[in-house]
C-alpha positions as CSV (number, residue, x, y, z in Angstrom):
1,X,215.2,148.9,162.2
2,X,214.4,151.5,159.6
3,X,211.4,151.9,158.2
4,X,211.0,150.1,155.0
5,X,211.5,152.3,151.8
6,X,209.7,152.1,148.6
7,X,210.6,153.6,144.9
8,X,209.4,157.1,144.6
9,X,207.8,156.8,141.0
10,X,207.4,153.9,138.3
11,X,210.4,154.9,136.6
12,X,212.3,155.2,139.4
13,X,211.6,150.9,140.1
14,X,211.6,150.0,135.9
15,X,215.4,151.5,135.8
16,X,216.8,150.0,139.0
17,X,215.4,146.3,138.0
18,X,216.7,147.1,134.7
19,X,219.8,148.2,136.2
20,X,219.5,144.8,138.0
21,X,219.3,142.6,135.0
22,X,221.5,144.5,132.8
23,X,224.9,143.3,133.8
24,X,228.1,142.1,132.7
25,X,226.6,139.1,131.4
26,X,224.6,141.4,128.9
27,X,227.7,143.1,127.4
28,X,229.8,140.0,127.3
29,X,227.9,137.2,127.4
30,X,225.2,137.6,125.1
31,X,227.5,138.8,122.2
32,X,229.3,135.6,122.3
33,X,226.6,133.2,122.5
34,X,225.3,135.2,119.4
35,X,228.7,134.9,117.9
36,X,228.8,130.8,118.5
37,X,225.1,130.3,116.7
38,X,224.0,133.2,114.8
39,X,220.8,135.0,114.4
40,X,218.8,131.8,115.2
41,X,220.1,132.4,118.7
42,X,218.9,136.1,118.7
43,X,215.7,135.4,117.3
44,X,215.3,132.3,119.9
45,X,216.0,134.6,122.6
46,X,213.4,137.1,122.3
47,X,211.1,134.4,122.0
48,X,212.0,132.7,125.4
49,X,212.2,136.3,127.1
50,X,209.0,137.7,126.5
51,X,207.5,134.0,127.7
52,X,209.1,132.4,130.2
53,X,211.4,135.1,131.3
54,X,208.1,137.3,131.8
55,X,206.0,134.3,133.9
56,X,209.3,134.0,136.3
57,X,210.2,137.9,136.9
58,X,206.3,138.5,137.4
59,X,206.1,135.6,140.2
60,X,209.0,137.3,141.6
61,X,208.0,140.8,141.9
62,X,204.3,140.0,142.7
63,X,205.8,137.9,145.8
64,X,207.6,140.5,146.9
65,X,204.6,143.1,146.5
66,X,202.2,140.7,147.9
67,X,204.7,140.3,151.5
68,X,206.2,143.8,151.7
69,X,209.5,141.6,152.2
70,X,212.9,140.2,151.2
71,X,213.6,137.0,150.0
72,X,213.7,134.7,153.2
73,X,210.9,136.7,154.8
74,X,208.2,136.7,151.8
75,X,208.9,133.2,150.9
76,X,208.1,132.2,154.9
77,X,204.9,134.2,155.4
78,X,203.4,132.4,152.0
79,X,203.6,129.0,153.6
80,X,206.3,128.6,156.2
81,X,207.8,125.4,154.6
82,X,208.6,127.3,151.7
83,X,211.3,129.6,153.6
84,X,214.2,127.2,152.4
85,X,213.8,129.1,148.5
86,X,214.2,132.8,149.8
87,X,217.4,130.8,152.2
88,X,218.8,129.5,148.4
89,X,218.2,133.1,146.6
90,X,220.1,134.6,149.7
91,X,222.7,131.9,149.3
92,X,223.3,132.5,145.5
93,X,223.5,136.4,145.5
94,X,225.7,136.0,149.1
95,X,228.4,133.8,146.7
96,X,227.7,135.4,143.7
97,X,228.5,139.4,145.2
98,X,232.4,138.7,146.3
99,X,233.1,137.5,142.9
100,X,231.2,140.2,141.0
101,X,233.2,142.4,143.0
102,X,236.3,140.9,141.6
103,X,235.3,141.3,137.9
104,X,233.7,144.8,138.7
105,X,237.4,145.7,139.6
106,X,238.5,144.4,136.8
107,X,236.6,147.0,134.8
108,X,237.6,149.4,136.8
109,X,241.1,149.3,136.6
110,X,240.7,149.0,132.3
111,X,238.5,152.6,132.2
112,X,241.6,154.0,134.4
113,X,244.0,152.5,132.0
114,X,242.2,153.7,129.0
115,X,242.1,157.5,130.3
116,X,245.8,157.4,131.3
117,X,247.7,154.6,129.6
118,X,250.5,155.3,127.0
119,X,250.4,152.4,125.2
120,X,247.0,151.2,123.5
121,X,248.9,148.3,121.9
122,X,250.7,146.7,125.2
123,X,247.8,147.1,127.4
124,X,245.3,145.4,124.8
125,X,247.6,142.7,124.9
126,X,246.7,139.1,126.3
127,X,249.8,139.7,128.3
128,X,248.9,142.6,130.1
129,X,245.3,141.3,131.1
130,X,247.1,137.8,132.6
131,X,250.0,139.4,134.2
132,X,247.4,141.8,136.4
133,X,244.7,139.5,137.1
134,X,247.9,137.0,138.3
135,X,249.0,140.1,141.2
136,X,248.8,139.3,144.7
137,X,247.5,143.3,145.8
138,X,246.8,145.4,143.0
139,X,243.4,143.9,141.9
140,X,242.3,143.4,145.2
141,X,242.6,147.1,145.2
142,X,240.2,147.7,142.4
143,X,238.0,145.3,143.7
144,X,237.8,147.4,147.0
145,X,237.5,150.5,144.6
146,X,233.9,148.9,143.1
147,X,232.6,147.9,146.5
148,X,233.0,151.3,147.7
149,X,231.1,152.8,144.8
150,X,228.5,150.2,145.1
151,X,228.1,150.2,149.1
152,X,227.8,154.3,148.7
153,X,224.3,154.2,146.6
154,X,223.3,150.9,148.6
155,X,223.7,152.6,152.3
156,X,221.4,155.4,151.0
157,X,218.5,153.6,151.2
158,X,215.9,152.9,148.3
159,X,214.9,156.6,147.2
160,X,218.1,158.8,147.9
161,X,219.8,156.0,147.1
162,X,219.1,153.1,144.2
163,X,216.5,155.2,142.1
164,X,218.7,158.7,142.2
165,X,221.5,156.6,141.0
166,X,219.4,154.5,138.5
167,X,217.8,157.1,137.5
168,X,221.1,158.8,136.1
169,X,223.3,155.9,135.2
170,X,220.7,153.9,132.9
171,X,219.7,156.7,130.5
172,X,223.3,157.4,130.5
173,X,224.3,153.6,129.7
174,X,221.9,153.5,127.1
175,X,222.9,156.4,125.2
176,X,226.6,155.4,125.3
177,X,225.5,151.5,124.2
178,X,223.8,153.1,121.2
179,X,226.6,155.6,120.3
180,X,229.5,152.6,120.3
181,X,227.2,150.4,118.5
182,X,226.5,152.6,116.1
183,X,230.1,153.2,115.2
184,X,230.7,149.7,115.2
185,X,228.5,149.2,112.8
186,X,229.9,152.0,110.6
187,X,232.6,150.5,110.1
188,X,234.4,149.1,107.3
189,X,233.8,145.4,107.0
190,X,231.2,145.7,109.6
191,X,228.1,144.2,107.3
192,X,229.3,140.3,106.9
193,X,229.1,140.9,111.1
194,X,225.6,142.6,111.3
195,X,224.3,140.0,108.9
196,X,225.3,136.9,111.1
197,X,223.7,138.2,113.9
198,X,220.6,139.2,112.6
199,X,219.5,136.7,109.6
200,X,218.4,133.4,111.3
201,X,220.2,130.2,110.3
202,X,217.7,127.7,111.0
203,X,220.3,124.7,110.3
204,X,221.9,126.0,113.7
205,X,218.6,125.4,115.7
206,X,219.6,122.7,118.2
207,X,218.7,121.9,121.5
208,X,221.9,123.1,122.7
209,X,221.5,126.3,121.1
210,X,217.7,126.3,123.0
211,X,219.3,125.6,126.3
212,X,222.3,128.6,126.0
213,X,219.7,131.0,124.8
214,X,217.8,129.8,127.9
215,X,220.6,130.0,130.0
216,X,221.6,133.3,128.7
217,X,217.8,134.8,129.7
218,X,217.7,133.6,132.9
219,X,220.8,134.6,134.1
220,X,220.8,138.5,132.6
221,X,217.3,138.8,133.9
222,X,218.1,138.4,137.3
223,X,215.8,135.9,138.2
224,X,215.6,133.3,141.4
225,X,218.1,135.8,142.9
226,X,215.8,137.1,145.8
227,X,216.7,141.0,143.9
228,X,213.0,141.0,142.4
229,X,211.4,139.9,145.5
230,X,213.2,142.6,147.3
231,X,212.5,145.6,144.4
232,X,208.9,144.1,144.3
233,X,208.8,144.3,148.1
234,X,209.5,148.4,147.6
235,X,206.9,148.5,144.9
236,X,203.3,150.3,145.4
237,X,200.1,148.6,145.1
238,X,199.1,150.9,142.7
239,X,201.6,150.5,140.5
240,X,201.2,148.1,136.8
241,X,203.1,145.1,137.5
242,X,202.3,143.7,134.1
243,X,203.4,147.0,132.2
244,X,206.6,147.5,134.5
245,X,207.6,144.0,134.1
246,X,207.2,144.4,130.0
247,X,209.2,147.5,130.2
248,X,212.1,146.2,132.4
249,X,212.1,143.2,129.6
250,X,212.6,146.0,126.6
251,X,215.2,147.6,128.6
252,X,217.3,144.2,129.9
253,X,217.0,143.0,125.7
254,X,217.4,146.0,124.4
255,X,221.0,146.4,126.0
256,X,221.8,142.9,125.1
257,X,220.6,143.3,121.6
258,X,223.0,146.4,121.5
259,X,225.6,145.0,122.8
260,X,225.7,142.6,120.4
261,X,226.1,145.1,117.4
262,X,228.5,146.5,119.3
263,X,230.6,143.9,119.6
264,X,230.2,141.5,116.8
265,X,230.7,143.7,113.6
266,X,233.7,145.4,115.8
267,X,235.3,142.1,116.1
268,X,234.7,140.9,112.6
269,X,236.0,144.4,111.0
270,X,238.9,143.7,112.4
271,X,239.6,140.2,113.1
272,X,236.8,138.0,111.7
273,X,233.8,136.2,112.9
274,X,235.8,133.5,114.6
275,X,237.9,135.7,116.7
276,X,234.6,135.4,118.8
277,X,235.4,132.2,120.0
278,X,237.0,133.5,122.7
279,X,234.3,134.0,125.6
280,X,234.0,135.2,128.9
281,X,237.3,137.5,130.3
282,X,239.0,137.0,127.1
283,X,236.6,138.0,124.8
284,X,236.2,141.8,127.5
285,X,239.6,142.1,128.4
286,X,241.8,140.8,125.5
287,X,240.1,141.0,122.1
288,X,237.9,144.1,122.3
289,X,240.9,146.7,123.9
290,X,243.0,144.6,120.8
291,X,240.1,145.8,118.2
292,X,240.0,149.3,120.5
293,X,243.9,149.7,120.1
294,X,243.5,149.0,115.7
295,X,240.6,151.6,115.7
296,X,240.8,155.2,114.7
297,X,240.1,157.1,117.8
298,X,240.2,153.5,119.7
299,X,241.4,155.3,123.3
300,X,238.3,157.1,122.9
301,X,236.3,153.8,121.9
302,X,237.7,152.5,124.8
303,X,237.0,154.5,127.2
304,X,233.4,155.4,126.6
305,X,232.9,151.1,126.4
306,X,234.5,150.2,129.6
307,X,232.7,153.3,131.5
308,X,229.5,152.3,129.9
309,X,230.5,148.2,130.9
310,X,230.9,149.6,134.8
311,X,227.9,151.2,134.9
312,X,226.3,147.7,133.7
313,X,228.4,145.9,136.7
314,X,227.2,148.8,139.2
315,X,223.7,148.7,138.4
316,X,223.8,145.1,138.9
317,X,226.5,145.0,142.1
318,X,224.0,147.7,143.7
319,X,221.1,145.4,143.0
320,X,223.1,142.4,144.4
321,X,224.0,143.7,147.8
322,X,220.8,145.3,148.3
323,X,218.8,142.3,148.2
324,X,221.5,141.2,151.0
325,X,221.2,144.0,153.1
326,X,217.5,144.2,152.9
327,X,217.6,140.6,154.4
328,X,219.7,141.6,157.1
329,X,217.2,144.4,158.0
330,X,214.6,142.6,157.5
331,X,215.8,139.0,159.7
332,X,218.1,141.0,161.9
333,X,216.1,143.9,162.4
334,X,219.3,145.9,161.4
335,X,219.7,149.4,160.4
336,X,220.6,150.2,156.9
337,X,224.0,151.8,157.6
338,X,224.7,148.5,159.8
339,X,223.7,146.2,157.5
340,X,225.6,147.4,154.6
341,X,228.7,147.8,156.4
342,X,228.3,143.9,157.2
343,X,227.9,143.5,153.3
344,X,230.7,145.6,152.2
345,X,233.1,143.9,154.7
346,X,231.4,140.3,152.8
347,X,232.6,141.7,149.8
348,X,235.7,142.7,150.2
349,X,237.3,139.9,152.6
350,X,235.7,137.1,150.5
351,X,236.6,138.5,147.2
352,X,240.1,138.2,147.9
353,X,239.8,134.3,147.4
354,X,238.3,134.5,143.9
355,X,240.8,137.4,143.3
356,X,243.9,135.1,144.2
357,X,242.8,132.2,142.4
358,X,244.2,134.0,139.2
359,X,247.6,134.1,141.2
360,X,248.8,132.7,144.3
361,X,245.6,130.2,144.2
362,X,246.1,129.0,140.6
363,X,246.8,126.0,141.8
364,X,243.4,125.4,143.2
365,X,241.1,124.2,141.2
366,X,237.9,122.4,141.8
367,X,236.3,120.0,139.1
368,X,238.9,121.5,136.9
369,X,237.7,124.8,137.8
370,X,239.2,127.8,138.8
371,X,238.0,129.3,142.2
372,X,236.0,132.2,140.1
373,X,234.4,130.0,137.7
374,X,233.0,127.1,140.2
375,X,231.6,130.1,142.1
376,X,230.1,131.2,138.9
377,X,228.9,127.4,138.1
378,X,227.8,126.7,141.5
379,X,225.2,130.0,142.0
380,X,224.3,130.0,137.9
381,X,224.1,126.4,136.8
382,X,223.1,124.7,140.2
383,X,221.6,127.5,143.0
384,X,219.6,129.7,140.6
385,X,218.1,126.7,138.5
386,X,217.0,124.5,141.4
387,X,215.5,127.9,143.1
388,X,213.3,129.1,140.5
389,X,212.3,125.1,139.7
390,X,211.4,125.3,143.6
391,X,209.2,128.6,143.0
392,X,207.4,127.4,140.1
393,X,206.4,124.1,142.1
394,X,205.6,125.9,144.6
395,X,203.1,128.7,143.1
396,X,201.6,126.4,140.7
397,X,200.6,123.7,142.6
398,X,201.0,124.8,146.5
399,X,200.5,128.3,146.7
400,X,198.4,128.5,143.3
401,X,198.7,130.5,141.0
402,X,195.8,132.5,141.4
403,X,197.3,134.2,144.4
404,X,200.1,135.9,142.2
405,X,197.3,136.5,139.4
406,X,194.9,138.5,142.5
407,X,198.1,140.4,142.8
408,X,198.9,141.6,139.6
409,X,195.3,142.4,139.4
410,X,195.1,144.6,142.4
411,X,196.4,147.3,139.8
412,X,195.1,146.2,136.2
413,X,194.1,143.8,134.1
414,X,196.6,141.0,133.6
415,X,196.5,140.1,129.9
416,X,198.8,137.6,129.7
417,X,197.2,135.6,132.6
418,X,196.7,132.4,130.4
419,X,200.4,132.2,128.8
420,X,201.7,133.0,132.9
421,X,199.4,129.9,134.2
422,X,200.5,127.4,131.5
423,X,204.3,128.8,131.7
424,X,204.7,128.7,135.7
425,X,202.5,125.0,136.0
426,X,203.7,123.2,133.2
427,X,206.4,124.7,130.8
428,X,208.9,126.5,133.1
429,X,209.5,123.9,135.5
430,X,210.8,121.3,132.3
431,X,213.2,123.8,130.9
432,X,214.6,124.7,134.2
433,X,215.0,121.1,134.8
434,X,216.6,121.1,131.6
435,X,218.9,124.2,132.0
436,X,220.3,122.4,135.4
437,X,220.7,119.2,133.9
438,X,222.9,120.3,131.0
439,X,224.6,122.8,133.0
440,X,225.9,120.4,135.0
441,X,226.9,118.0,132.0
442,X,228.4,120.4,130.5
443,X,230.3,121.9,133.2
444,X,232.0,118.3,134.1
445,X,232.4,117.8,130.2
446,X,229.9,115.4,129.5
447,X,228.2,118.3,127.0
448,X,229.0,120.8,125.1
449,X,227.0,124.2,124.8
């Protein structure tokens, strides 16, 4: 086994856990939940991410400080009935990597198209996203394409590595989030858009607009995926948790907050507010190259978007698969090289069958879901809600909470000790509870969100 790596500076750990949270769900996601309610949803947001978001990724990233281990591995060594929570953060990011993969390649393949397609207006069309995604090989392809870029930072460890490649990639994805949004927001017809998303409509406050905005913080933060244990578990004793925790929070928001004014005045310029309806792939794939392809210089547009979107879904892939392959060192006593070979393979066999449920497979479905979207509802809405409802039993009332407080303290004074206590005890674990309950109404139609 290798020996165990650790960031090389403080930097180096706030952009790859940024780089971990800021994701696909940031760029897509959170502009269409902001679409649906409005600026009560932004404003709602911010609240829940600077509380609860900050008590769950600073139990996280103390854990894995405190152990100087991965998921399974810190988890066990705190109290060795408590091992099953690293097994389920394992579990998710295991399911949760193949099908990333898939939608990674999906990216992929639309920045190639937008640097050497001919025709803007065909290959916007909802035509031309359906009749790829529906191919037997050619996005299996792609996908293999994005594992390969993401298995080349993972396999060189945590300095040469994660935080070179962090280190480049997120000041470059912020600069290009800020450029597009600022052009979108210069454009004609833009203002109605910037104006919904930013002035709060409390008649929209709703529990189900609580619950999405919930949903929305906890998934694009990362948390109760094992990856902040493992970054945590490469972090210095020395080094601020509370500060690098509040600056991985500005980073992870900021992104989503620009993506939003990137892609809600875009759409309303040219189509109107309620051509947001559509979410998820149809909202990334369909509607913005459509707005891309009416836009003056929209190849251009396009391409800087979907390279800035891929460095989003790499930064989080990388992120992903590390926190596997760190397990597999760590349980296995594997080398790196080993261990990420056993991840890429993971990857790219298992993301076939996600891949081919768009096509050969659309026949399967599963609670009325496509293959893609009960993996999706099975690691966000069940997995990833039970295990952080499990953690914030177990260090508030097991494992106490003044262990992760000594922690935090090792390197300064933690000033938000009192909100952390009273989140972790007694408020977190009731709107996890209620994030997986409605999650799972929702999903069988029994609520809507």
């Amino acid at each position: 086994m290798q020996e165990r790596g650790n960031f090389t500076s403080k930097i180096g750990f706030v952009l790859a856990a940024a780089g971990s949270a800021v994701g696909l769900g940031n760029i897509w996601r959170f502009p269409y939940l902001a679409a649906k309610y409005g600026g009560m949803f932004l404003v709602t947001y911010l609240i829940l991410v600077v509380t609860f978001g900050f008590a769950i990724m600073m139990t996280e990233i103390a854990i894995g400080r405190k152990t100087g281990k991965s998921p399974i591995g810190a988890f066990t060594q705190l109290n060795k009935k408590s091992g099953i929570i690293g097994w389920i953060a394992v579990v998710v990011v295991a399911i949760i990597f193949p099908y990333y993969s898939v939608i990674g390649g999906w990216v992929t393949k639309y920045l190639v198209t937008f640097i050497v397609g001919t025709n803007p207006t065909v290959e916007a069309s909802n035509a031309f996203f359906g009749n790829f995604i529906a191919q037997p090989v050619e996005p299996i392809i792609w996908l293999l394409v994005f594992v390969v870029l993401t298995a080349l930072v993972v396999v060189r460890g945590v300095e040469k590595g994660i935080e070179k490649a962090s280190m480049v990639m997120m000041p470059i994805l912020v600069v290009l989030t800020v450029c597009v949004a600022i052009y979108s927001v210069c454009l004609p017809g833009a203002l109605e858009g910037v104006k919904y998303y930013l002035i709060p409509d409390f008649s929209s406050l709703s529990a189900n607009m609580i619950l999405a905005a919930m949903g929305q913080m906890f998934y694009s933060m990362s948390l109760a995926m094992g990856i902040m244990i493992t970054y945590g578990s490469y972090l210095k004793k020395e080094d601020n948790l509370e500060k690098s925790v509040g600056q991985i929070e500005l980073f992870d928001t900021g992104i989503a907050v620009l993506a939003g004014f990137m892609v809600i005045p875009a759409v309303t310029a040219f189509n109107g507010v309620e051509a947001l309806g559509t979410g998820g792939p149809g909202l990334m794939f369909v509607t913005l190259p459509q707005v891309f392809a009416s836009m003056p210089f929209g190849r251009i547009i396009g391409i800087v978007f979907f390279l800035l979107v891929l460095f989003a879904a790499l930064t989080s892939a990388i992120s992903i698969m590390e926190a596997l392959v760190s397990t597999l060192c760590d349980q296995f006593k594997m080398g790196r090289k080993t261990a990420s070979l056993i991840m890429f393979l993971w990857a790219a066999v298992f993301g076939i069958i996600p891949s081919l449920g768009f096509g050969k497979w659309s026949h399967v479905l599963i609670f009325n879901m496509d293959i893609l979207t009960f993996m999706d509802f099975i690691t966000n809405s069940v997995l990833m809600p039970i295990g952080a409802l499990l953690t914030c039993v177990f260090v508030g009332y097991f494992l106490g909470v003044k262990a992760i407080c000594d922690e935090v303290e090792l390197s300064a004074r933690f000033s938000r000790k009192k909100m952390y206590i009273a989140m972790i005890k007694y408020i977190a674990p009731i709107f996890i509870l209620g994030i997986l309950i409605s999650s799972v109404l929702s999903a069988f139609g029994l609520m809507t969100l």
